[in-house]
C-alpha positions in Angstrom: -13.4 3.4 -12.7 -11.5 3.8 -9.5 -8.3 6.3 -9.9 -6.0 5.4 -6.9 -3.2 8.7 -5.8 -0.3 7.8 -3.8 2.0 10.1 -1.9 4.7 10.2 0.6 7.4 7.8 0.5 11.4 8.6 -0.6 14.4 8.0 1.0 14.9 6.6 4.4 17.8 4.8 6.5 17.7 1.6 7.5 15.8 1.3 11.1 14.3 4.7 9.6 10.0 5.1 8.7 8.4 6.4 6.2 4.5 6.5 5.3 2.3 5.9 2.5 -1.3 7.1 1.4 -3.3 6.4 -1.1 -6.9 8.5 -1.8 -9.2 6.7 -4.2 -11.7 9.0 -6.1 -14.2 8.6 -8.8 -17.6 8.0 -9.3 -19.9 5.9 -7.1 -17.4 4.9 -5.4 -17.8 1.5 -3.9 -14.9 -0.8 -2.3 -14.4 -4.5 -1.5 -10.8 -3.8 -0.2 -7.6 -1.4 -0.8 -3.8 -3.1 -0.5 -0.6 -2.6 -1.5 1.9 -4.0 -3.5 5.6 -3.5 -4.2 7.7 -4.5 -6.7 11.8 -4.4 -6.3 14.3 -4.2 -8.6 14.5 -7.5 -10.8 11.9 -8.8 -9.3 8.2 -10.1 -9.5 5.3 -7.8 -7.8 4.3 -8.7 -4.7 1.6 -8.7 -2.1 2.3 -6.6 1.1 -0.9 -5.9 3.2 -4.8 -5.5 2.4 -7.7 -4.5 4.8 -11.0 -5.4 3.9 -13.3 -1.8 3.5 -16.6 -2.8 5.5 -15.5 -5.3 8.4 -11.9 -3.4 8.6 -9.7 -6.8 8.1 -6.0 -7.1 7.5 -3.4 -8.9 6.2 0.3 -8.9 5.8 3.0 -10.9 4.1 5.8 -12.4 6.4 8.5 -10.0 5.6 6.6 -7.0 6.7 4.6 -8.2 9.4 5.4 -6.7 13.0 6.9 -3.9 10.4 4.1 -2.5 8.5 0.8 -1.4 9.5 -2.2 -0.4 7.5 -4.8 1.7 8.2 -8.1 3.5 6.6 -9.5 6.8 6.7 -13.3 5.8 5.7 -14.4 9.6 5.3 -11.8 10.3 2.9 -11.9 7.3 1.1 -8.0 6.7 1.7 -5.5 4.0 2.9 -2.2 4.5 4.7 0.7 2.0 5.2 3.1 3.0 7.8 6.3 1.1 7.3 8.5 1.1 10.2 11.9 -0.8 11.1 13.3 -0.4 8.0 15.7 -2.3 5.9 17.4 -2.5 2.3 15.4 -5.0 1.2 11.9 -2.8 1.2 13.5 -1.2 -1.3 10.7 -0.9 -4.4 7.9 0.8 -6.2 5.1 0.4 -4.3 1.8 0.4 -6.0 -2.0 1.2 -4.0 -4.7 -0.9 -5.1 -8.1 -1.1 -4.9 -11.2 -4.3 -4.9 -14.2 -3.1 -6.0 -15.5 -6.9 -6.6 -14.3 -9.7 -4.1 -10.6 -11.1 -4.6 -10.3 -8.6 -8.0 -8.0 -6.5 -7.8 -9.0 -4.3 -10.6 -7.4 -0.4 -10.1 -3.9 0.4 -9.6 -2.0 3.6 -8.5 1.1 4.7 -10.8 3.3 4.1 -7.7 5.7 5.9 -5.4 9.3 4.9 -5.0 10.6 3.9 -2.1 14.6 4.1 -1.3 16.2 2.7 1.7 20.0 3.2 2.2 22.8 0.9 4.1 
């Protein structure tokens, strides 16, 4: 069991940045991949970006690419997703998550809300 801590986030204007991290602990810990995910208000989860653990890999959905950009900390077993240029529509709980066995994405963070304002 992975447990997955997110912090940073709140209340930006649009064109404004904010920047989440996520530190995974637990025993033995051993990672295919960490991502994150967002859900908005009336709306289904999505995908926003991933980066493979050993070969350092990443990949973004459309509406944040050029935007977003997520990073690793290997030492501290933690992921970061700095979110830049940003606009109303960001606005969501996003959610870290972790792959400890290939395309699996089997432990989930609580989440961390993210507001942006007109």
């Amino acid at each position: 069991q992975v447990q997955l801590d997110e912090s940073g986030g709140g209340l930006a204007q649009t064109g404004g940045s904010l920047r989440l991290s996520c530190v995974a602990s637990g025993r033995a810990i051993s990672l295919n991949a960490m991502g994150w995910f967002r859900r908005a208000p009336g709306k289904e989860r999505e995908f926003v970006a991933a980066m493979r653990w050993g070969g350092g890999s990443t990949e973004y959905a459309d509406s944040v690419k050029g935007r977003f950009i997520i990073s690793r900390d290997i030492f501290k077993n933690a992921v970061y997703l700095q979110m830049n240029s940003l606009s109303v529509e960001d606005t969501a709980v996003y959610y870290c998550a972790a792959q400890r066995i290939p395309r699996t994405w089997s432990s989930w963070g609580q989440g961390i809300q993210v507001t942006v304002s007109p």
